[in-house]
Structures are given as structure tokens and as C-alpha cells.
C-alpha positions in Angstrom: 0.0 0.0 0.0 3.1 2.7 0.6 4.5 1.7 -2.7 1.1 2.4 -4.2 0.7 5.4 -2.3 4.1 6.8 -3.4 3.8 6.3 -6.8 0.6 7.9 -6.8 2.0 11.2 -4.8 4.5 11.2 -7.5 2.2 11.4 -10.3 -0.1 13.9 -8.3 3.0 15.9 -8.3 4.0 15.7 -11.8 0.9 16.6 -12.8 1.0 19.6 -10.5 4.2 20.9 -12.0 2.7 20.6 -15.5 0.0 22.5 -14.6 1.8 25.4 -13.2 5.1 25.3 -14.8 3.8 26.3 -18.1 2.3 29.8 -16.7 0.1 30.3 -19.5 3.3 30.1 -22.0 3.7 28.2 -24.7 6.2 25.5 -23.4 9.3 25.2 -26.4 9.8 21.4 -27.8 12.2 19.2 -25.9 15.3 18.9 -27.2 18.7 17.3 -26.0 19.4 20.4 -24.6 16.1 21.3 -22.7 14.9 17.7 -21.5 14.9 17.3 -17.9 17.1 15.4 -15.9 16.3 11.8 -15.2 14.9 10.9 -12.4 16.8 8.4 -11.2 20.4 8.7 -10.7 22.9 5.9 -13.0 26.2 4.8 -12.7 28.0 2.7 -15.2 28.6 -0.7 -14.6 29.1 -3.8 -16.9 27.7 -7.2 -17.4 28.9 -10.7 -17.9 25.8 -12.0 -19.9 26.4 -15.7 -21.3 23.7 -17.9 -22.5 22.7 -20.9 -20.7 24.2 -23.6 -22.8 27.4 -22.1 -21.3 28.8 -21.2 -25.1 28.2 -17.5 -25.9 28.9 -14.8 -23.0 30.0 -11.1 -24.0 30.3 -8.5 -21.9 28.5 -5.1 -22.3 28.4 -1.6 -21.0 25.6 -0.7 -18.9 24.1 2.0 -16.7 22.6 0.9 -13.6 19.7 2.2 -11.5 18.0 0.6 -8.7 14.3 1.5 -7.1 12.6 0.0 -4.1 11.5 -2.6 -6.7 14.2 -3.6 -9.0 17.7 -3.1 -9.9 17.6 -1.9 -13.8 20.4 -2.4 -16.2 20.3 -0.4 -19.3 22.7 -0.6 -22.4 23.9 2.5 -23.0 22.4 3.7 -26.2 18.9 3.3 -24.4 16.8 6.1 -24.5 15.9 8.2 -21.6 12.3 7.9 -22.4 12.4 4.3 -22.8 14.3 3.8 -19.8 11.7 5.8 -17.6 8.5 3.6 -19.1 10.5 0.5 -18.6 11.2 1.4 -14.7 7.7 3.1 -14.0 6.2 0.0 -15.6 7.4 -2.3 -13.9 8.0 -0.5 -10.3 3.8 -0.2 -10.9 2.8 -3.4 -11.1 5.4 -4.8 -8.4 3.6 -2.2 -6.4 0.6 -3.9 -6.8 1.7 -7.0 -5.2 1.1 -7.8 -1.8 3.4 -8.9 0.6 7.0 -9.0 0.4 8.6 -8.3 -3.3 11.1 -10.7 -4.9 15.0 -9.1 -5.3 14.8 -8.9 -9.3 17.1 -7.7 -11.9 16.3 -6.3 -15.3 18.5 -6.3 -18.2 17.6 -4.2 -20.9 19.1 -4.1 -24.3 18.9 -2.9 -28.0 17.0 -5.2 -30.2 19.7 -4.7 -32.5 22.4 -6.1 -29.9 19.9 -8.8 -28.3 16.8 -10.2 -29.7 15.8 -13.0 -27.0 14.5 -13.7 -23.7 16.1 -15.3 -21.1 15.7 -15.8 -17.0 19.1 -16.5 -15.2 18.6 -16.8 -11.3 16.3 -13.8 -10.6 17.4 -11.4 -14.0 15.5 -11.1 -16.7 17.3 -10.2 -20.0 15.3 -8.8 -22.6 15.5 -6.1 -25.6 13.3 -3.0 -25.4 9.5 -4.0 -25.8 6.0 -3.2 -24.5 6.5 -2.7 -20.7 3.1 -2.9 -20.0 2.1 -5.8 -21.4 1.4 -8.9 -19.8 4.0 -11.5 -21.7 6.5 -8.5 -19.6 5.1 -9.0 -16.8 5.4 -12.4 -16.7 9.0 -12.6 -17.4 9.4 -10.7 -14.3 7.5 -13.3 -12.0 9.7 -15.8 -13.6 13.1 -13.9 -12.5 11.1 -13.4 -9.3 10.1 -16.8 -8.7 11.7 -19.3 -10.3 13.1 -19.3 -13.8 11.7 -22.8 -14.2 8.8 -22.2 -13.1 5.2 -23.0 -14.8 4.8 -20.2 -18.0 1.1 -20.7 -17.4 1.3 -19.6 -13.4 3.3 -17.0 -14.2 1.0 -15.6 -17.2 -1.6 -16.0 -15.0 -0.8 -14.1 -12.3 0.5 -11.7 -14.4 -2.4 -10.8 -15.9 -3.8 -10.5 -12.9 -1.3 -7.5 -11.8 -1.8 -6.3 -15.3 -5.6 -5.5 -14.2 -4.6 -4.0 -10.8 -2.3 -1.6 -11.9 -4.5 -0.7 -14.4 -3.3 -1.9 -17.7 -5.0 -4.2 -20.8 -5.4 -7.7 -19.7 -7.0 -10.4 -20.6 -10.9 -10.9 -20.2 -11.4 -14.9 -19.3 -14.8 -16.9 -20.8 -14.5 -19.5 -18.6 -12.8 -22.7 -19.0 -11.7 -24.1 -22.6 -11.2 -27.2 -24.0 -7.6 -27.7 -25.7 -7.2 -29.7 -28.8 -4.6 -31.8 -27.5 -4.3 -33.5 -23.3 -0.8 -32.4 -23.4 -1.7 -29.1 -23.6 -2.9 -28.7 -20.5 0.5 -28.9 -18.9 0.1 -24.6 -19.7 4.3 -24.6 -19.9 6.0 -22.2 -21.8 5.7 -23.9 -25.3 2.0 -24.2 -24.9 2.1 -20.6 -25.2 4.5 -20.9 -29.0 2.7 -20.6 -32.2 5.7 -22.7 -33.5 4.6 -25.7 -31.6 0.8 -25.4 -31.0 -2.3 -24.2 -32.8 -3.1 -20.6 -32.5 -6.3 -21.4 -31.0 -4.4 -23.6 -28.7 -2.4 -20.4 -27.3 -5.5 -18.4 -27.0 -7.2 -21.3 -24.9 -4.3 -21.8 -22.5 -3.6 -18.3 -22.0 -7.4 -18.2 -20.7 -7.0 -20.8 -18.8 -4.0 -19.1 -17.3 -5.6 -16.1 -16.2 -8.9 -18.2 -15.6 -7.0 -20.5 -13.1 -5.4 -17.8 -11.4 -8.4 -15.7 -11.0 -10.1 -18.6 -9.1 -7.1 -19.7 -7.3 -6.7 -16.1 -5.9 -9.9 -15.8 -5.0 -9.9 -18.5 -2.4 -6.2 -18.3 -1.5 -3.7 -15.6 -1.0 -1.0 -14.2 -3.3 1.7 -15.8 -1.0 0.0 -19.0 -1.9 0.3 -18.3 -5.8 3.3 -17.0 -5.4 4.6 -20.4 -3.6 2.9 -22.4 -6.2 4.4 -20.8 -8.7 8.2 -21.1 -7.4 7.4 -24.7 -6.6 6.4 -25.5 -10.0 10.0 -24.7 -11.0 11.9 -27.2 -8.7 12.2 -31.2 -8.9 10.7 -31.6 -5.2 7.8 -29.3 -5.8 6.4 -29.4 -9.6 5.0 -32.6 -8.5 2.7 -30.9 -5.8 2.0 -27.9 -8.3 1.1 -30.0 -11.2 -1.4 -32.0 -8.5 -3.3 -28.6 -7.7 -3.7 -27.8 -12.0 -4.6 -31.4 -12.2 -7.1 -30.6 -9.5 -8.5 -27.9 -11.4 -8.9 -29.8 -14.5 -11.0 -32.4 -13.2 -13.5 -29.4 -11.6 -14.0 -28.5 -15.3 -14.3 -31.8 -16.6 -11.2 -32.5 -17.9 -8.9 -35.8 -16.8 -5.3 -35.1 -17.5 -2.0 -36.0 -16.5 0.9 -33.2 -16.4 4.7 -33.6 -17.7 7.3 -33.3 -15.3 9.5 -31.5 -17.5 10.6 -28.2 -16.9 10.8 -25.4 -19.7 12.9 -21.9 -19.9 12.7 -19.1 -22.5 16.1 -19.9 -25.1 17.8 -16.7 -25.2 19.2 -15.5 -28.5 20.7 -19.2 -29.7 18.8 -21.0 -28.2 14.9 -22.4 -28.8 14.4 -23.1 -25.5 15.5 -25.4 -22.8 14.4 -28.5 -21.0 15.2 -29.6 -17.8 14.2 -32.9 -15.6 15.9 -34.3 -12.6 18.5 -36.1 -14.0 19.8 -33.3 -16.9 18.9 -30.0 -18.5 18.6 -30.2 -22.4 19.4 -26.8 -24.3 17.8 -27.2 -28.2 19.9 -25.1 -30.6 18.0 -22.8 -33.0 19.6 -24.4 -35.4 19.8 -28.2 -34.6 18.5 -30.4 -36.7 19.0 -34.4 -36.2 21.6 -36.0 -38.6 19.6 -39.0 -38.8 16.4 -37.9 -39.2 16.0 -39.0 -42.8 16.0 -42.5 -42.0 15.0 -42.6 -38.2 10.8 -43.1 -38.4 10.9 -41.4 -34.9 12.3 -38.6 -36.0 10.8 -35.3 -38.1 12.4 -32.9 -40.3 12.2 -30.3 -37.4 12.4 -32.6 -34.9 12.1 -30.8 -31.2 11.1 -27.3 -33.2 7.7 -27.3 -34.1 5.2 -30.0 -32.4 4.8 -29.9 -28.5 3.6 -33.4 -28.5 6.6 -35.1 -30.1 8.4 -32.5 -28.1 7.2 -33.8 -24.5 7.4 -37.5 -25.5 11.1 -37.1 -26.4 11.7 -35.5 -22.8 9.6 -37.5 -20.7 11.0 -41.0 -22.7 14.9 -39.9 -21.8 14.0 -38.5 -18.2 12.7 -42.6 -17.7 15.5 -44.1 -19.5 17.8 -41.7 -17.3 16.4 -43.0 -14.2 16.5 -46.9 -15.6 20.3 -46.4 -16.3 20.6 -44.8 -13.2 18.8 -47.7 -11.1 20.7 -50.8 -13.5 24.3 -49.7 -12.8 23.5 -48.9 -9.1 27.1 -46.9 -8.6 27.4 -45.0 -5.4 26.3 -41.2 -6.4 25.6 -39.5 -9.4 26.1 -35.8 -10.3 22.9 -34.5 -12.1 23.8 -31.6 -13.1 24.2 -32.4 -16.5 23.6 -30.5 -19.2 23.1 -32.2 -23.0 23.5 -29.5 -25.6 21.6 -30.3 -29.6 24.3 -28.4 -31.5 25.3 -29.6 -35.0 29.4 -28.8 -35.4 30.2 -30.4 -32.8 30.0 -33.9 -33.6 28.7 -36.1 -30.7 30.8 -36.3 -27.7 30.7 -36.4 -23.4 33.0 -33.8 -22.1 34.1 -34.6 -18.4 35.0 -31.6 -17.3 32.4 -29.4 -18.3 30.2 -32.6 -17.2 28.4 -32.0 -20.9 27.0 -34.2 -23.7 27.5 -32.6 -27.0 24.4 -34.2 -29.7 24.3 -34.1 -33.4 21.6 -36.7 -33.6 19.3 -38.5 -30.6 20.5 -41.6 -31.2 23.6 -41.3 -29.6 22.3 -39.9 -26.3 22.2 -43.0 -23.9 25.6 -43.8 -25.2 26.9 -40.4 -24.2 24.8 -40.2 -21.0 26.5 -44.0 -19.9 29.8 -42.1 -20.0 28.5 -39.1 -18.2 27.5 -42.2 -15.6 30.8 -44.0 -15.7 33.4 -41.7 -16.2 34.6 -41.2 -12.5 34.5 -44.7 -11.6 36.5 -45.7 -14.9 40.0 -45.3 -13.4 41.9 -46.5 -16.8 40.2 -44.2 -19.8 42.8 -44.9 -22.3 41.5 -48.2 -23.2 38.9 -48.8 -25.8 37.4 -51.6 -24.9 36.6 -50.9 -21.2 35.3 -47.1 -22.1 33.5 -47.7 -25.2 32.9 -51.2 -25.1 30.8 -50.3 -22.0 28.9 -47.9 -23.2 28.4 -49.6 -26.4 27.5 -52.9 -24.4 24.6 -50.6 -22.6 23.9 -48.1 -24.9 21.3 -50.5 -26.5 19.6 -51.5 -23.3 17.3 -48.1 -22.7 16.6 -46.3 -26.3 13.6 -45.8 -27.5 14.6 -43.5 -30.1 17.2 -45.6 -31.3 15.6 -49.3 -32.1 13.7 -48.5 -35.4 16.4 -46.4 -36.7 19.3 -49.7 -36.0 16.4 -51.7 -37.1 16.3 -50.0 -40.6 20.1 -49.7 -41.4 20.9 -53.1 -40.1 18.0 -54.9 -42.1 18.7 -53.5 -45.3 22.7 -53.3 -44.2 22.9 -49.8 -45.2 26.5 -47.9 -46.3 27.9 -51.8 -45.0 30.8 -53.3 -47.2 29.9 -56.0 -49.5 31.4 -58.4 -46.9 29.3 -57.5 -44.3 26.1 -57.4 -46.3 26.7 -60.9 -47.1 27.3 -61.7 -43.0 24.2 -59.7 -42.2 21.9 -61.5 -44.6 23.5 -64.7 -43.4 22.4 -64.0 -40.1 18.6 -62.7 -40.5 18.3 -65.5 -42.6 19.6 -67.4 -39.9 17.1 -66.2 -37.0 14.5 -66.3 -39.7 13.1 -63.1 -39.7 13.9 -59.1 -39.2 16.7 -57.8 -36.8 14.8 -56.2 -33.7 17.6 -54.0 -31.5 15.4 -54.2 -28.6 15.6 -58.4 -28.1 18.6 -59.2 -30.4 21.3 -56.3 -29.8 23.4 -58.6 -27.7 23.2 -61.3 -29.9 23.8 -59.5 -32.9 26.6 -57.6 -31.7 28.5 -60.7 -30.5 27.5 -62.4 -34.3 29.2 -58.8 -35.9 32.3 -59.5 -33.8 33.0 -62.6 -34.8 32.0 -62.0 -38.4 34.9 -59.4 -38.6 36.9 -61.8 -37.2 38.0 -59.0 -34.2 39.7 -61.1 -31.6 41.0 -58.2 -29.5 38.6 -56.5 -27.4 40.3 -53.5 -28.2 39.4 -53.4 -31.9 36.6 -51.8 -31.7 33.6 -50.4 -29.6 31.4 -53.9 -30.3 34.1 -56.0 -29.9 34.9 -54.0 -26.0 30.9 -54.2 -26.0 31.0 -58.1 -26.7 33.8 -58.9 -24.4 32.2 -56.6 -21.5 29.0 -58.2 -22.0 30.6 -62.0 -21.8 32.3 -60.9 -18.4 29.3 -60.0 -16.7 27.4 -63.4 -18.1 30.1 -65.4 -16.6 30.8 -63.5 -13.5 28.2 -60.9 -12.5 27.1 -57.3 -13.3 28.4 -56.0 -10.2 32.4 -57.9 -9.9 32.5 -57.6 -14.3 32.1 -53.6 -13.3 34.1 -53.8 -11.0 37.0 -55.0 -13.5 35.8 -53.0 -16.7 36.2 -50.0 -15.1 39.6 -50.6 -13.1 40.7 -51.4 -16.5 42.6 -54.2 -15.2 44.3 -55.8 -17.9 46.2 -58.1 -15.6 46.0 -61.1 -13.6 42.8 -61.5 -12.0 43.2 -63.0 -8.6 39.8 -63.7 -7.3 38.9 -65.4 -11.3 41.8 -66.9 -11.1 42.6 -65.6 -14.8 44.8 -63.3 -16.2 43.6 -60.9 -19.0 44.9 -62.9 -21.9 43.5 -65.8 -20.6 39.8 -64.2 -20.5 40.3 -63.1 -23.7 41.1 -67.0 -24.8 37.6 -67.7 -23.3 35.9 -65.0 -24.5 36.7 -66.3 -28.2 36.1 -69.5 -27.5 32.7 -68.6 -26.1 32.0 -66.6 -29.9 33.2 -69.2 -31.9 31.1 -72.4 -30.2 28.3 -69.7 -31.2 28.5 -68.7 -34.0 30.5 -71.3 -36.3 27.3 -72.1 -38.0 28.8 -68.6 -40.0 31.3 -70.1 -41.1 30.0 -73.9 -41.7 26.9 -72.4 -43.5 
């Protein structure tokens, strides 16, 4: 109520000195020269601003202003008149919260410098825009109360300061259906015209500003407010979503909401993903090398359709988990961060703790090593680094099966040689390779095949041997050697390294010698 108060002395005053200053006179334009100072006093600073994939930062020169509100960071070639709107903008509709305000930070630059949005911790980068509108307004409740918190909360309640202070907002007609269930999870994609119908926006930004109307009606704003933070953490999006859910069913509609968290991209990026066990960041650019010839797969795959989208997300945050549960290592570090960039090949970098992606098929190969690389003691060996991920990388990929499936079956860019092996085999099993029953099987048959004795040939001879160790001895005492890399003498098998590999051959070639007899 002071804030409101104040700001409302201020413009009694303003108007009073308009009144009176002119004293009948003609008042001359305003010029450079003539304007009057600003009102709030700057000093120059600069920023470190780097976008959340961790691979573009520059630094810019900024002035720097701070109200009972915000702290407001403007490039320097900002005007003083848009500077003033942005600042009495948002100072009004802060004002018009109640209870305690949220320490936020606003970044302002040029559209011609910075054309994105983006929420780091609690600032809020943005180029110069409509400050009263209520998409602003909602970025600021994100860098107020979570930058992963749920779009649809925070457009909700946004539009409800939007109304209090005054402003345009949004006039709800009840609740409406959505085309799609997955729609109601009201995150920030539901609210892209590149992913959803236009009707589809304009129903979930009224159910937005529906929900939070009747929320707020029978709850406080501290309540919203601590719904809308929680919706932005792994403990609490679970409670959030139950409360939509809730909702939902009161109007009729059963649905069950994603447990994926989504963030505004920046300039490079479309947006990001996040789960408990990674955050994904989806290039602008990206497009899936495979995608020609993997059926799961579009031409704009992660771009365009929400649906495709949230089953992509919500299939690796499960097969995250089931890796996670099957190799049952001591602690894992989830703060992972998988990057879609083209250019960079496909790759796991420890010490950035990042997976690199060109094309989804390769991601629970990558995400094993992410898994394994702290207990893999010996990483110069082939066979015992990417012979087990290789040997595992088939065990939990759903995006992966049709796409082996295809170039496997029809032994595409395969030598003549293995053409003939590959045939020989499906003809052998007596129908179609399927990677999710006969990747082991296959794998050991392409070893032998190539005639790769070594383990250390290549990754599915390391996968084959691996996969033979933990047959004969166990999952947990054949990790226990992989990743050692012992390639000595094992006391406790009683078998030296050479000698396993001795068995290990044997074991392919009482297998598979129908190749050769056939």
C-alpha cells in the first residue's frame, strides 16, 4: 500500500508541476538540450551475460539504476524515455503486489544487440518491448520466482497484476477445452505458435488467467506465489502440477501433467528442458543428422510439435532414471547439461560434465559415459570405455531401435562383406533384426564376423567382451574389472587378462561357427 501510495503522490506531483510550470506560456519542444534530468540517478557498470548452454557470454556496457522494486540495467544507447517507461512500468505493477517483493534484476538491451529472452537466477534479459504488457510482466515473475517455473502460473498471475495496476489484460470466458491432453500442462511452449495451434495459445492463456483468478480468489497471493516457485523445482512441480490437475477435473477434464521443466532460449537457443537427472538446451539451429532415416524422428524434430516434443523429454528423463537404477554406482552428479548443437560432432566432455548431440540416437551412449566416467580409473582403453557404453547403450533407447532396425535390415553404407554376413544371419534367425531383443546377440555375431579377436578393436568388440564378463561373473564384480581397466591377472577369477580373452573367443566361436559352416 506505501508503494502504491508513493507512486501515486509522484504522479499527483508531476501533474501539479505541468499545470503550473507552463504559466500560460507556450512550453518550447524538448530537445537534447532542454529535456529534464532523469529521475533516477545511474552509474555505469558492466555485465557478464552468457547464454545458458554455457557457449556464448560477451560483456556489455551498462548504466545501472535501482528502485525499491528492481535493480535496472540499461545498455547504453537506451533512450531516456524508454528507460523511464521500462522502470515506472514495472515499479507499478510490483507495487501492486502484496506482501513481500522478490529481489529482481532487469537487463535491458537494443533489439539490435539482443533479440531474446532469457531468466538467469532472478534477471531477466530482454531487448526493449511493450513494458506494460502482460508477456513482460510475466518474465518478471519468472526472475522473481523461479526461472523454471510453470509459463502458465506466471501468465496467469500476471495478468492479474496487469488489471490492478490498471493496464490491458485479458478478459477470461470460462474454461476451454484444448485440442490436445498435453496441452494442459500450460508450460512455456504451450504458449508458441511454432509448436501449438493458435487457438491452442488463445485457450491456454485463458485458462491461465482463468486458473489464477479462481485460485486467488480463495487463496492468498503468498500461496500463488509459492505455487508458482514450486512448480520450478524437482521436489515441488510434482505438488503444483497436483493442484492444475485438480483444477482440470472441476471442469471436466482428466489429464496427466509432464514433469518436464521449460525456460525461455535466449538469443541461440529455442528453449531449454530440464528434468531431474539433466537440463537439455535445443539449438536454433539443430537439426538431427539421422532424421531422414530414423521413423521417430521429423524434419524439425524438437522445433515445431509440443507433443513429439514432451514425448522425447519425458521418454529420456525414464530411460535416465532406468540407467541410473541398473548400474546402481554409489552417487551421481545431475547436473548435466546435454547440448543439440550440429558442429560439434557427438561427444561427453568430463570436465564441463556435458554431452554434446548431433543426432538422438547417440544420447544413452553419451549419457553412460556421463555415468561411468569417475569410476573408470583406466580411460585410455577402448574396450573398457567404449565397449561399456556400447554394451549398454542398447539397453534403454527408444529412439534408437527403429532407426538400427532400418540400417541393419537393409545393411545400409555396410561393405559388401558384411552385407553378405548380415543376410546370413537374418536368414539365420528367420526373420527381421529387432535391436530391442537381439542387440546382444547381434553384436556378439558382428564380432565374430569381422573376425575381431581383440577387445580392443573396436567399440562392439569391448561391448561383446564386457557383455561375456558379466554373463560369466556378474554385473556387479565384471564392473568392478571394466572399469579398473585391469588388464592383468585377475586374482579372485583366477585368470589373467589374456587368458579371458582366450575364453571370451572360445565362447563366440562355439556360437557362432554355424557362420562359417553355413
Amino acid at each position: 500500500m506505501k508503494r502504491k501510495m508513493r507512486l501515486f503522490g509522484i504522479a499527483v506531483m508531476l501533474a501539479m508541476l505541468t499545470a503550473c510550470g507552463s504559466g500560460g506560456k507556450e512550453e518550447p519542444p524538448e530537445t537534447d538540450e532542454n529535456r529534464l534530468p532523469a529521475e533516477y540517478t545511474y552509474e555505469k557498470d558492466t555485465i557478464r551475460y552468457g547464454e545458458m548452454s554455457g557457449m556464448y557470454a560477451f560483456l556489455k556496457d551498462v548504466e545501472k539504476t535501482q528502485t525499491d522494486c528492481a535493480a535496472y540495467y540499461f545498455e547504453a544507447a537506451i533512450s531516456h524515455e524508454e528507460r523511464e517507461a521500462c522502470i515506472t512500468a514495472t515499479d507499478r505493477v510490483l507495487s501492486c503486489m502484496e506482501g513481500t517483493l522478490p529481489e529482481i534484476e532487469v537487463v535491458v538491451f537494443n533489439p539490435e544487440s539482443y533479440s531474446g529472452i532469457a531468466v538467469h537466477g532472478n534477471t531477466l534479459y530482454v531487448p526493449v518491448q511493450l513494458w506494460d504488457s502482460v508477456e513482460y510482466v510475466t518474465g518478471v515473475l519468472l526472475a522473481g520466482y523461479g526461472e523454471w517455473g510453470n509459463y502458465g502460473l506466471a501468465y496467469g498471475y500476471a495478468n492479474y497484476l496487469c488489471r490492478e495496476a490498471g493496464w490491458d489484460y485479458r478478459e477470461t470466458v470460462g474454461f476451454q477445452q484444448m485440442s490436445n491432453p498435453d496441452l494442459y500442462d500450460l508450460n512455456l511452449l504451450c504458449f508458441d505458435e511454432n509448436f501449438v495451434l493458435p487457438g491452442d495459445v488463445e485457450a491456454a492463456k485463458n485458462n491461465a488467467c482463468y486458473f489464477a483468478s479462481e485460485y486467488l480468489s480463495a487463496h492468498s497471493e503468498e500461496e500463488f506465489r509459492k505455487l508458482l516457485s514450486d512448480s520450478g523445482t524437482v521436489e515441488g512441480i510434482g505438488s503444483a502440477n497436483e493442484v492444475l490437475e485438480a483444477f482440470y477435473r472441476d471442469n471436466g477434464v482428466e489429464c496427466s501433467l509432464t514433469g518436464i521443466r521449460y525456460q525461455y532460449g535466449g538469443m541461440f537457443l529455442d528453449y531449454a528442458a530440464a528434468c531431474e537427472y539433466a537440463v537439455f538446451y535445443i539449438d536454433k539451429n539443430w537439426q538431427d543428422q539421422t532424421w531422414e532415416t530414423n521413423p521417430k524422428v521429423s524434419e524439425h524434430f524438437l522445433h515445431e510439435n509440443y507433443s513429439e516434443a514432451k514425448a522425447f523429454f519425458e521418454c529420456n528423463m525414464r530411460q535416465m532414471r532406468q540407467y541410473q537404477e541398473f548400474f546402481g554406482f554409489d552417487s551421481y552428479n545431475n547436473d548435466l547439461s546435454v547440448n543439440f548443437k550440429n558442429g560439434k560432432e557427438t561427444f561427453y566432455v568430463p570436465d564441463l560434465h556435458t554431452i554434446y548431440l548431433e543426432t538422438v540416437v547417440s544420447l544413452s551412449h553419451e549419457y553412460i559415459h556421463s555415468l561411468m566416467w569417475k569410476y573408470c580409473i583406466v580411460q585410455s582403453m577402448l574396450w573398457n570405455v567404449e565397449g561399456f557404453a556400447r554394451c549398454y547403450d542398447r539397453l534403454y533407447n527408444d529412439y534408437a531401435y527403429d532407426f538400427w532396425n532400418y540400417h541393419n535390415n537393409n545393411a545400409v553404407d555396410a561393405s559388401p562383406k558384411m552385407t553378405l554376413a548380415v543376410n546370413k544371419y537374418i536368414e539365420h534367425i528367420g526373420r527381421p533384426i529387432d535391436f530391442r531383443t537381439d542387440y546382444r546377440d547381434f553384436g556378439d555375431f558382428l564380432t565374430y564376423a569381422r573376425g575381431a579377436s581383440d577387445p580392443d578393436t573396436n567399440y562392439e568388440s569391448g561391448a561383446s567382451f564386457v557383455a561375456y564378463l558379466v554373463d560369466v561373473y556378474g554385473k556387479q564384480e565384471a564392473f568392478q574389472y571394466v572399469l579398473t581397466g585391469n588388464s592383468g591377472y585377475n586374482a579372485e577369477w583366477g585368470k589373467s587378462y589374456d587368458e579371458l580373452v582366450q575364453d571370451w573367443n572360445a565362447y563366440l566361436s562355439q556360437n557362432y561357427q554355424w557362420y562359417l559352416a553355413e
